[in-house]
C-alpha positions as CSV (number, residue, x, y, z in Angstrom):
1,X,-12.0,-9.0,8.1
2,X,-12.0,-12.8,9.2
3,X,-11.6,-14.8,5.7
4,X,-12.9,-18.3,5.6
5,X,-14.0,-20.9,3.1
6,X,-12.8,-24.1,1.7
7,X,-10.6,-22.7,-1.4
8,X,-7.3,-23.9,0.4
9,X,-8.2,-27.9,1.9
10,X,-6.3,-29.3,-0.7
11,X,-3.3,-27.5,-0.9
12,X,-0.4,-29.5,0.9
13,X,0.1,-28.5,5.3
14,X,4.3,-28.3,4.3
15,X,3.8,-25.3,2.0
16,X,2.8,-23.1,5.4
17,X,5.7,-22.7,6.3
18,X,7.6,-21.9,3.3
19,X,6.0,-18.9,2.1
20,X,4.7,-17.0,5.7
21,X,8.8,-15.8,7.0
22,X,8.3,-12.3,4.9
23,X,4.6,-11.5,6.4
24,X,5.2,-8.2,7.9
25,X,5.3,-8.0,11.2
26,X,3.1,-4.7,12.2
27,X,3.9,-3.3,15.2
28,X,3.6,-0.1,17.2
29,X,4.4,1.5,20.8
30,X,2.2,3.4,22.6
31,X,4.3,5.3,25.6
32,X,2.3,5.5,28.9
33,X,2.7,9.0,31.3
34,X,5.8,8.9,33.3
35,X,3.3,9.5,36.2
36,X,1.6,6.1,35.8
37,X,4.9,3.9,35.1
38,X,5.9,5.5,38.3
39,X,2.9,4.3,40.4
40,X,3.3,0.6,38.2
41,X,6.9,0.5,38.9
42,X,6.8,1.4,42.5
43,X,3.9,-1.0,43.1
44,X,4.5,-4.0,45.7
45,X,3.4,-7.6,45.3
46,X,1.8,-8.2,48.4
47,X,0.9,-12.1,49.6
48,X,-2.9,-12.7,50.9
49,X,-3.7,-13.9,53.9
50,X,-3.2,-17.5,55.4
51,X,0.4,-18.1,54.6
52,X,3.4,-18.2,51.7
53,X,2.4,-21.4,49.2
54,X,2.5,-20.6,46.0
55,X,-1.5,-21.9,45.8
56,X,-2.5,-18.0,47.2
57,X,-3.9,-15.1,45.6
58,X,-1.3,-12.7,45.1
59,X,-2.2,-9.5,44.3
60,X,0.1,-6.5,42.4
61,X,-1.9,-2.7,42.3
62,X,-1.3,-1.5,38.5
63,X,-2.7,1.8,37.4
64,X,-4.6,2.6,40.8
65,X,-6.4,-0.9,40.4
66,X,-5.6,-4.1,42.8
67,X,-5.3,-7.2,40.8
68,X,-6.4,-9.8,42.8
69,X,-7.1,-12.3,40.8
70,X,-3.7,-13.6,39.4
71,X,-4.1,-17.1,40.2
72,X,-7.3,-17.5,38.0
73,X,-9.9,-18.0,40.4
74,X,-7.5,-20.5,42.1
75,X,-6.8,-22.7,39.0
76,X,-3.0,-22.0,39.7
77,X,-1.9,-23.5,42.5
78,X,1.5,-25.1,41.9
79,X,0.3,-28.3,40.2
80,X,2.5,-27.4,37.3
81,X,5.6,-28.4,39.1
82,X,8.0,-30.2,37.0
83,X,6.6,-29.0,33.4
84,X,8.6,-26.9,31.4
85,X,7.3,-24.3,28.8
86,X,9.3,-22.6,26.1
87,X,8.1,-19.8,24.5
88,X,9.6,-18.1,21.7
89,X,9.7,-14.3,21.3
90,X,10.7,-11.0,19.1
91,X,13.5,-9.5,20.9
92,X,12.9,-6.4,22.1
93,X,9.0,-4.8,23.6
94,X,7.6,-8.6,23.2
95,X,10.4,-10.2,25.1
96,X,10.2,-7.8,28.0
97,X,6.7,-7.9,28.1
98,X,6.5,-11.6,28.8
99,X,9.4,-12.2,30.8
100,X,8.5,-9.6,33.2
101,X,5.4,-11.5,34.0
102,X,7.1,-15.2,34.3
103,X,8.6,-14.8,37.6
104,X,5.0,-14.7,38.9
105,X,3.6,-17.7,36.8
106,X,6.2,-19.1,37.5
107,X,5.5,-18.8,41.6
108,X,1.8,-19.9,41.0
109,X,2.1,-22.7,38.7
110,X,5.1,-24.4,39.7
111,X,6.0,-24.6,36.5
112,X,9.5,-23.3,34.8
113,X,8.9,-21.0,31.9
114,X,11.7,-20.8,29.5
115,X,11.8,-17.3,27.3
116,X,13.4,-18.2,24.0
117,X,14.6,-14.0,22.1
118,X,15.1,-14.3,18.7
119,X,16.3,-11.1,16.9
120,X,13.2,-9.7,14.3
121,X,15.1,-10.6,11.4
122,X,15.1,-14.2,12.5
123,X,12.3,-14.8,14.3
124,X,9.9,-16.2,11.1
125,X,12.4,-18.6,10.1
126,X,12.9,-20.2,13.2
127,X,9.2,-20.2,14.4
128,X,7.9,-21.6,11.5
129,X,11.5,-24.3,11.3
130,X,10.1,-25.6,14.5
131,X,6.5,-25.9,13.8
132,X,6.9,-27.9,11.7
133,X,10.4,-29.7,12.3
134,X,12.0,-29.9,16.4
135,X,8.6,-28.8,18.0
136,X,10.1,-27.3,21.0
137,X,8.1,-24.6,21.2
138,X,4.7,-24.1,23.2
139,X,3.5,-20.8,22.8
140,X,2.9,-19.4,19.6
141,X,3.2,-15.3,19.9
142,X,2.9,-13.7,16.2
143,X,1.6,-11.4,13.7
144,X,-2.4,-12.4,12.9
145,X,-1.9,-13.5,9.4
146,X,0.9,-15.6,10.5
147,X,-1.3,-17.6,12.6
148,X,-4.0,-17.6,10.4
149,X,-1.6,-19.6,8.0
150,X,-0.5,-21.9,11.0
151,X,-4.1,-22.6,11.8
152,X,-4.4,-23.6,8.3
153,X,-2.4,-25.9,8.4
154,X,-3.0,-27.4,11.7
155,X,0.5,-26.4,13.1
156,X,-1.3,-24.7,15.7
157,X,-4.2,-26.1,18.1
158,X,-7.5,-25.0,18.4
159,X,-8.2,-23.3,21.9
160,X,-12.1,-23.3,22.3
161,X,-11.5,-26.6,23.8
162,X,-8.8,-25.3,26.3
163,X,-11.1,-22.3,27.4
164,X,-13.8,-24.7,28.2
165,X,-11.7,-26.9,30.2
166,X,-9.1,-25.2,31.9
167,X,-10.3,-21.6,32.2
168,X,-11.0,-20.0,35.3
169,X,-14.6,-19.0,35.4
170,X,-14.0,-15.1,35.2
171,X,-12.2,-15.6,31.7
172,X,-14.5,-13.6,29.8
173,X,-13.9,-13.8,25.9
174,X,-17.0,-11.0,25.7
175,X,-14.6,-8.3,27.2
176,X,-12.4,-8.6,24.5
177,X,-12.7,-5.0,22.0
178,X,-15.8,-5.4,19.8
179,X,-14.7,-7.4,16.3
180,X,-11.1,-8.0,17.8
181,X,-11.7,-11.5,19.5
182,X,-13.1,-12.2,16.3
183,X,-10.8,-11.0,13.7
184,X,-7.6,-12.1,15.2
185,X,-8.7,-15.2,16.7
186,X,-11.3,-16.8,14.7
187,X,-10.1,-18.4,11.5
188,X,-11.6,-21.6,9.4
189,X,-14.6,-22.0,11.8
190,X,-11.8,-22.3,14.6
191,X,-10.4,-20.2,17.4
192,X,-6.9,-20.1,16.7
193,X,-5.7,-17.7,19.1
194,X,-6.4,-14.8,21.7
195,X,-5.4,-11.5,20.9
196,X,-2.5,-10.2,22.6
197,X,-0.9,-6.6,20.7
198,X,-3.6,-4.5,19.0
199,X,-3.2,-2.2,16.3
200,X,-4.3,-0.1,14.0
201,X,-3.4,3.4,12.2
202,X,-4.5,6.6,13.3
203,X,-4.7,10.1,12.6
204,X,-2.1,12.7,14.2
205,X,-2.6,16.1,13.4
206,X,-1.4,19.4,14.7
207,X,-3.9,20.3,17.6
208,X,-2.2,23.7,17.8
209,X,-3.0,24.4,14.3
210,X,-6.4,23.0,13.7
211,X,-7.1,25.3,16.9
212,X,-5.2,28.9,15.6
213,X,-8.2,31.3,15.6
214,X,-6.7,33.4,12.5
215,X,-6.4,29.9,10.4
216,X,-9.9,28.6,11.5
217,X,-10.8,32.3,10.0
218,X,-8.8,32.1,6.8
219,X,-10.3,28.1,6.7
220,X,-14.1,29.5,7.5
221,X,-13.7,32.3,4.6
222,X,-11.8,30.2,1.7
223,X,-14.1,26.8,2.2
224,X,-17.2,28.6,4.2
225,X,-17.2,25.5,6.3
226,X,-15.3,25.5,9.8
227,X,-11.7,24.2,10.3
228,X,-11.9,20.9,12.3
229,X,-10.6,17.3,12.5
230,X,-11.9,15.7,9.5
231,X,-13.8,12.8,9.6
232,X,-14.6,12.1,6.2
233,X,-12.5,11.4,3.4
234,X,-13.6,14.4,1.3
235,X,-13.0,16.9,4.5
236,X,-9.8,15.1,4.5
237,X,-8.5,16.1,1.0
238,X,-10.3,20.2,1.8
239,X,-8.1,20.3,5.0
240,X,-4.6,19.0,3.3
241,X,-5.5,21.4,0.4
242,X,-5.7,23.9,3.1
243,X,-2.2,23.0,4.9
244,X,-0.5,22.8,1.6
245,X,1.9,25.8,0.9
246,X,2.5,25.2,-2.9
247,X,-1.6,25.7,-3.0
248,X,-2.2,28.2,-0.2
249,X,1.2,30.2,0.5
250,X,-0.1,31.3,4.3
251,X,-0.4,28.0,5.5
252,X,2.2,27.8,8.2
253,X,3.9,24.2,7.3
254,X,4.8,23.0,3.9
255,X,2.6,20.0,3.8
256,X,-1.3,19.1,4.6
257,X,-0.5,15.4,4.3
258,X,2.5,12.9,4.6
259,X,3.1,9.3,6.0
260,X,5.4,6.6,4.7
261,X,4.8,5.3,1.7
262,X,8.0,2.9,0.9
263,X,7.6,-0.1,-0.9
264,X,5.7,-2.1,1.9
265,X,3.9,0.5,2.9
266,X,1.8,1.7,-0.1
267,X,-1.0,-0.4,0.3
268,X,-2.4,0.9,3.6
269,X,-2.7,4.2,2.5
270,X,-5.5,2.0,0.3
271,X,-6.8,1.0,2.7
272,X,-7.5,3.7,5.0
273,X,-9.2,5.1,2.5
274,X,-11.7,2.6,1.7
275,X,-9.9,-0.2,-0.3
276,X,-9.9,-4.1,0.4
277,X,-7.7,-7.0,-1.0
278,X,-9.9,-10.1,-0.5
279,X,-13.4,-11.0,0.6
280,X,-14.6,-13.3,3.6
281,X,-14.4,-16.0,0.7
282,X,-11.0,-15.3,-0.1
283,X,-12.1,-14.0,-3.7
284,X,-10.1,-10.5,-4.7
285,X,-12.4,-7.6,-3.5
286,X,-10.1,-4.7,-5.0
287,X,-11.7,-4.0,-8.5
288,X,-15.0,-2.2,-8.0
289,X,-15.8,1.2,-7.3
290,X,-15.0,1.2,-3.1
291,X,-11.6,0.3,-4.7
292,X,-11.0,3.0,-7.3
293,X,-12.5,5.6,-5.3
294,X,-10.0,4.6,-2.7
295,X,-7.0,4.9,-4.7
296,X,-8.7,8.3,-6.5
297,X,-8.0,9.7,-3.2
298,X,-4.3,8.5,-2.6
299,X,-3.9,10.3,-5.8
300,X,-5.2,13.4,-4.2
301,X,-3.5,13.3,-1.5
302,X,-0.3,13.2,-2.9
303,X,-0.6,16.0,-4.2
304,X,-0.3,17.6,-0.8
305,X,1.9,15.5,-0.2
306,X,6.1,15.5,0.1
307,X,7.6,14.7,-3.1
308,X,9.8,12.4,-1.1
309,X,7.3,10.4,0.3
310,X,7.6,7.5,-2.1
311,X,11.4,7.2,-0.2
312,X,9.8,7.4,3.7
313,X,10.2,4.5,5.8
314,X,9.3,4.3,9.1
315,X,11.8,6.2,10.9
316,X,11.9,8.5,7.9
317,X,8.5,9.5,7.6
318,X,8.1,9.8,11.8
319,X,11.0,12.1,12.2
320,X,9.6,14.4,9.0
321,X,5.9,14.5,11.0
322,X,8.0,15.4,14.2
323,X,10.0,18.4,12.8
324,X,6.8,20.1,11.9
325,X,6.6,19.9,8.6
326,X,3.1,18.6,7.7
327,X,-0.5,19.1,9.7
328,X,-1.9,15.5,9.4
329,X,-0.1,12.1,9.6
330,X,-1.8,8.6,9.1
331,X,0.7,6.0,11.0
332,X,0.3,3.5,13.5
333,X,0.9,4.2,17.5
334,X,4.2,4.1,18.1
335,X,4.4,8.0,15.9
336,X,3.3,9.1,19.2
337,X,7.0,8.5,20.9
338,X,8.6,10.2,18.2
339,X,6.2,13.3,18.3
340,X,6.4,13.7,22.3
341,X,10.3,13.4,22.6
342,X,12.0,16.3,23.8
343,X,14.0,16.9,20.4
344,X,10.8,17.0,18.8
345,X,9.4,20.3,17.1
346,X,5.6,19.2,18.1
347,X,5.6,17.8,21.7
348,X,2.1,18.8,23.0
349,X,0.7,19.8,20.2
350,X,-0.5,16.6,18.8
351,X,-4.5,15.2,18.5
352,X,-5.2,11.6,17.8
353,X,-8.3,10.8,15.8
354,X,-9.7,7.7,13.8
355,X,-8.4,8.2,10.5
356,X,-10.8,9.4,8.1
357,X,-13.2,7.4,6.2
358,X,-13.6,5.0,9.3
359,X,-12.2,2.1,7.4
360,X,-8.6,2.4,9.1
361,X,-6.2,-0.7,8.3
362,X,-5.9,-3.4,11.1
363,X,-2.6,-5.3,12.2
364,X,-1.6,-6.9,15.8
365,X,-0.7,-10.1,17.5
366,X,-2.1,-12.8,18.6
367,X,-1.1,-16.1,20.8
368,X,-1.7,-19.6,20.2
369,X,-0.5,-23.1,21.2
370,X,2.0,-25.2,19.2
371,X,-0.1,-28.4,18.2
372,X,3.6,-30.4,18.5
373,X,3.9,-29.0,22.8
374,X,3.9,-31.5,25.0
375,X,2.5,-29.5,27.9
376,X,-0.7,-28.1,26.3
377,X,-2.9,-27.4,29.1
378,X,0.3,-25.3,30.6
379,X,0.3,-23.5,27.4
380,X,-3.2,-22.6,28.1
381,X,-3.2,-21.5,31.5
382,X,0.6,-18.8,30.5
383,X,-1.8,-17.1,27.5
384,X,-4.9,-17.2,30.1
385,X,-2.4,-15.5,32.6
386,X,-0.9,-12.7,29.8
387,X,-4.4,-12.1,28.3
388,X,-6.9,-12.1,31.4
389,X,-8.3,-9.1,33.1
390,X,-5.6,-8.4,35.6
391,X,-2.8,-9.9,33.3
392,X,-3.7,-7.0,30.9
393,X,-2.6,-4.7,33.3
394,X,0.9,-6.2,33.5
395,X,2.3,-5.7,29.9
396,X,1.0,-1.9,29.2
397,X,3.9,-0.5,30.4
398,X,5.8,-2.7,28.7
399,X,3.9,-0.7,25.1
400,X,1.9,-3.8,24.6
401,X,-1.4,-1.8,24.1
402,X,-4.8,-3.9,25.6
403,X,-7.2,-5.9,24.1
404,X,-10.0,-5.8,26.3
405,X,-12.5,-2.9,26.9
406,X,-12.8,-3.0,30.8
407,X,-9.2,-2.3,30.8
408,X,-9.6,0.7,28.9
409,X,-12.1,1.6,31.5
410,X,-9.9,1.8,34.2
411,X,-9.3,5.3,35.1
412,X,-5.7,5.0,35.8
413,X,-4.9,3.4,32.2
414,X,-7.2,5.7,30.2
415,X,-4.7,8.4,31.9
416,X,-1.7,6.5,31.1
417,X,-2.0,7.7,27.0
418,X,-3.9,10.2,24.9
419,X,-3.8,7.6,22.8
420,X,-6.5,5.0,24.0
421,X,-9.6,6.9,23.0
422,X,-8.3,6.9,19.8
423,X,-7.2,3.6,19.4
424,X,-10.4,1.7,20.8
425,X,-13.0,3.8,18.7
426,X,-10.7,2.7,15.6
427,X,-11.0,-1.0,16.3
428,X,-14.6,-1.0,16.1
429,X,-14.1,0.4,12.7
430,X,-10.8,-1.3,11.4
431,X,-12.2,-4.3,9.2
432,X,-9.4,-5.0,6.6
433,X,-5.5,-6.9,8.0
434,X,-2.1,-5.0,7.0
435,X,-0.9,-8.5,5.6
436,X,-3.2,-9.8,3.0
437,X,-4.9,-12.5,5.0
438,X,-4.8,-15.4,2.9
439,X,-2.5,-18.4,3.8
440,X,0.4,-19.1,2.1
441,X,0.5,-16.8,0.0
442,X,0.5,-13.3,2.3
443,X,3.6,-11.7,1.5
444,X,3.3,-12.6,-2.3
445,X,0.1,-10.9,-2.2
446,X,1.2,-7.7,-0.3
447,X,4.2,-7.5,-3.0
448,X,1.7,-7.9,-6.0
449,X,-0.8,-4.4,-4.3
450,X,2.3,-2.7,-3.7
451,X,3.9,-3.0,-7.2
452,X,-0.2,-1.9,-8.7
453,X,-1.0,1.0,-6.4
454,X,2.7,2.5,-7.3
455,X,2.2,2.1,-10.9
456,X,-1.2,4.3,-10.7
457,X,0.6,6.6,-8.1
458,X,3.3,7.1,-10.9
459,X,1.0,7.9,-13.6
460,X,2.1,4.3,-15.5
461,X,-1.5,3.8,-15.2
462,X,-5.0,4.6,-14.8
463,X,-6.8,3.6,-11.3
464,X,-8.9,1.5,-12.9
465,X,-6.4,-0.5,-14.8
466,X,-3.5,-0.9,-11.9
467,X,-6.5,-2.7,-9.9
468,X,-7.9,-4.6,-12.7
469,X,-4.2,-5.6,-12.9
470,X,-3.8,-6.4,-9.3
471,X,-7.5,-8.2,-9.3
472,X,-6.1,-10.6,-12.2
473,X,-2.7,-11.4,-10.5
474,X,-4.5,-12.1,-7.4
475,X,-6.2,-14.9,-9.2
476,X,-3.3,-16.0,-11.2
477,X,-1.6,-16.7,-7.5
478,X,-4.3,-17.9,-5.8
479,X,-4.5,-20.9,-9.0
480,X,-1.1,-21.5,-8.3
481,X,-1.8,-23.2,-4.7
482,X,-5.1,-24.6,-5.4
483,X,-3.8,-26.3,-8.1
């Protein structure tokens, strides 16, 4: 949900960057078919007609579809020579992803592109150290909330001007997935940024149990209701009361339910099952009944749930899903690498769904311009380059997942993952960010709904008390930096 209102003019631009390094930086990777990064990685740049200057179309076929339109409707055409960009990134899926496409900018523009890899441990500190110090950097690729606190303080620069006046004429911010160009981009009354990495949690389950005839029998008789993806929270909790041994000794796994639930994790379960930290006028929005309903049911679940879970980080949690050991998994995207590997115990058996409840829990990236670069309008035309219609097409293979629906339309893409239906029903759904959205004060605020949620999950305290807790502490931080 996009938060906005004047609660935070007055608090000083230097404490952005002091408090945003821990904001956690979701992330996922969604594998494409070995078929399609075969036709993508065999595919030839081939030049237009009428010569070799760097001013012609180029065009590059990715997933059966010819992108011809990679100098922006011929607003790249090598009058860049002589600028310089730098652009810092996460080492790793993000720094492959745009260095695989600078060569080609780098033809069209005339301009020199500079790819700066910081390791994922240090890449806050440094982004935010030059932002507001040396100023070297350009292009601003990071975790929403993490722009949303730049934007706040004006360390970044507001782009609706650069769309206007330096976009090709095909650059259609409409295309972008319904809510997305919104939430990740529009913050204060401003547009901030364009998003780049979407993502949002899903539901795995075990398509080869849900669709056993002798357990959609036992299912039918026990609940008199048929066995099928749930959809709802309250078919939810029937189905892992189902898949639970400890509560029905013939269910074939030991588990209806698990996910990772470590100490930075907790509060999405929350959310995917109805809660919200903050309204759109940055007042706490946990402590009413949406809320304790919400964390009613991570109490249920748990209780077909591993005892272990509480201990499950990523990795953890993935591998447990893999081996077979649980019929439904909330996680985000990248489970789906871990469930199809060849050492896994459920390759080709898993669904993907929205999670249930509809209200799944939204993270991604986003990219922006430095308000201290130098070479602004060059900034512009690299993120019109990566996030345009046939730029999309460049970094899927490269797990960086698209952000605009007529990319998810190409047949050849749609192929490419089982995933993608999934994923782009959930974004019309996913309201609420991973990282509290509130500047300055993100990572205190996702610390302060972890350590509440835990409490009630360890039977300290009621529902209703751990989020009048949290509710109170919320204001008790939020006074800090107004005052």
């Amino acid at each position: 949900m996009m938060r906005r209102n004047g609660l935070w003019k007055r608090v000083a631009t230097a404490a952005a960057c002091t408090a945003v390094a821990a904001v956690g930086l979701t992330g996922c990777k969604v594998a494409v078919s070995e078929e399609m990064q075969t036709t993508a990685e065999t595919a030839a740049v081939t030049e237009a007609a009428g010569g070799t200057e760097a001013s012609e179309k180029k065009t590059i076929e990715k997933f059966g579809k010819t992108l011809d339109n990679m100098n922006l409707d011929g607003t790249l055409h090598g009058q860049y020579a002589g600028q310089t960009l730098t652009v810092p990134v996460m080492s790793g899926d993000f720094e492959k992803a745009v260095s695989d496409v600078v060569p080609l900018f780098e033809e069209l523009s005339g301009a020199k592109v500079v790819v700066e890899s910081i390791p994922g441990e240090q890449f806050t500190d440094k982004l935010q150290l030059d932002l507001n110090n040396t100023k070297r950097y350009d292009v601003v690729l990071a975790p929403i909330a993490f722009l949303h606190s730049f934007a706040k303080a004006d360390k970044i620069e507001p782009l609706d001007t650069m769309i206007s006046q330096y976009a090709g004429e095909s650059y259609d911010t409409s295309d972008f997935l319904p809510g997305l160009f919104d939430t990740y981009g529009n913050y204060d009354g401003k547009l901030c940024a364009i998003p780049y990495k979407p993502d949002v949690e899903l539901l795995f389950y075990r398509k080869d149990l849900f669709e056993d005839e002798s357990l959609k029998k036992a299912y039918q008789e026990k609940y008199e209701t048929e066995l099928k993806v749930p959809e709802t929270n309250e078919e939810m909790m029937q189905v892992a009361e189902f898949f639970t041994k400890s509560v029905n000794p013939e269910s074939p796994v030991d588990y209806g339910y698990s996910t990772n639930m470590l100490k930075g994790c907790t509060r999405l379960l929350w959310i995917n099952r109805g809660g919200d930290d903050v309204d759109e006028n940055l007042k706490p929005n946990m402590n009413n009944e949406a809320g304790i309903d919400a964390l009613n049911r991570v109490l249920k679940l748990q209780e077909y749930a591993p005892k272990e879970w509480m201990q499950m980080g990523w990795d953890e949690a993935n591998q447990f899903f893999a081996n077979g050991n649980a019929a439904m998994m909330e996680q985000w995207p990248g489970l789906w690498l871990t469930c199809q590997s060849d050492t896994s115990a459920v390759k080709d058996k898993i669904g993907v769904a929205v999670a249930p409840g509809k209200t799944p829990v939204l993270g991604g990236w986003g990219v922006g311009i430095s308000a201290g670069s130098q070479n602004k309008e060059l900034a512009w035309k690299l993120i019109e380059f990566m996030t345009s219609k046939d730029g999309e097409l460049l970094k899927i293979e490269n797990t960086m997942d698209p952000c605009r629906t007529s990319t998810y339309e190409v047949p050849g893409v749609a192929q490419s993952s089982l995933l993608y239906g999934a994923l782009m029903e959930s974004f019309q759904y996913a309201k609420t960010l991973a990282d509290v959205d509130v500047p300055y004060i993100s990572s205190k605020l996702n610390d302060v709904m972890e350590f509440h949620i835990q409490e009630a999950m360890a039977g300290k305290v009621t529902p209703e008390e751990a989020l009048a807790n949290m509710e109170q502490e919320f204001i008790d931080e939020m006074a800090k930096v107004e005052n």
